[in-house]
N, C-alpha and C positions, 0 to 999 in steps of 0.2 A: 781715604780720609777726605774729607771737605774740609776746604779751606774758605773763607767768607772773606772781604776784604771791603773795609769804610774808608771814608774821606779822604784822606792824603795819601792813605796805603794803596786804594783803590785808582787812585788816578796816577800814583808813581810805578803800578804792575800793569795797567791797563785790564783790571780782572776786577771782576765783580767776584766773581767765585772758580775755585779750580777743586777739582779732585786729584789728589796726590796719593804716594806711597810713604805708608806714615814711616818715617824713620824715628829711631828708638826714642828721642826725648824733644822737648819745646825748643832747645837749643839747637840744636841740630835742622830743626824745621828750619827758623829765623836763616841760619848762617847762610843755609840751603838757597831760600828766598835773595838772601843781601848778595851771595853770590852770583845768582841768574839774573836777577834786574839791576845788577850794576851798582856806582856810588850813588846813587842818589837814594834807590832803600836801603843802604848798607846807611847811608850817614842819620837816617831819620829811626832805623830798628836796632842798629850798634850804638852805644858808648864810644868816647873817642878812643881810648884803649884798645875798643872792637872784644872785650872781653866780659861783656854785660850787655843787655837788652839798653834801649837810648831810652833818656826820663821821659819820652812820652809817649810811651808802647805800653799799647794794654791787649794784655791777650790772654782772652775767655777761652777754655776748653770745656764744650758740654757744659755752658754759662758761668764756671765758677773762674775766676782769676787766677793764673799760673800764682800770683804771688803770695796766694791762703793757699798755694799747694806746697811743689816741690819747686820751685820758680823755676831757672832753666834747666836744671834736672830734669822738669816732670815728664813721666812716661807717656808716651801715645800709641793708640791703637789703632786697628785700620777703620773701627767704626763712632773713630772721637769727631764731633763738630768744632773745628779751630775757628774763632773769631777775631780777629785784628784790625784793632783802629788806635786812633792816639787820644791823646788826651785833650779836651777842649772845655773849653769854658764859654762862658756867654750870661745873658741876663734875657 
């Protein structure tokens, strides 16, 4: 599975992109990630509970938003494109 990574995701993994083994759901990805790279993508991809996605993770699978899917349930496969960046603003 490919994994893509933008802005603050990108520079707190040091990875523009990895190929991974997709494990069963988007949840499982995330925890996967917050665990390898430590608190600092743990506190920007978890909620302070650690039991939700943080309010400013947006993650595309195959373009469409986990959160018009199954949010951290959603299923993956070994030939899904995972996209994560956060949320941003600007003018």
């Amino acid at each position: 599975m490919r994994v893509k990574f933008f802005a603050t995701y990108r520079k707190l993994t040091g990875l523009e992109e990895a190929n991974v083994p997709a494990p069963a759901t988007v949840w499982e990805l995330v925890t996967g990630f917050a665990d390898k790279y430590g608190e600092p993508v743990a506190k920007r991809m978890l909620n302070e509970k650690r039991d939700d996605f943080g309010p400013d993770l947006i993650i595309l699978i195959n373009g469409r938003n986990v959160m018009h899917m199954q949010g951290k349930d959603t299923p993956l496969s070994e030939d899904d494109l995972v996209v994560i960046f956060p949320v941003v603003a600007g003018g």
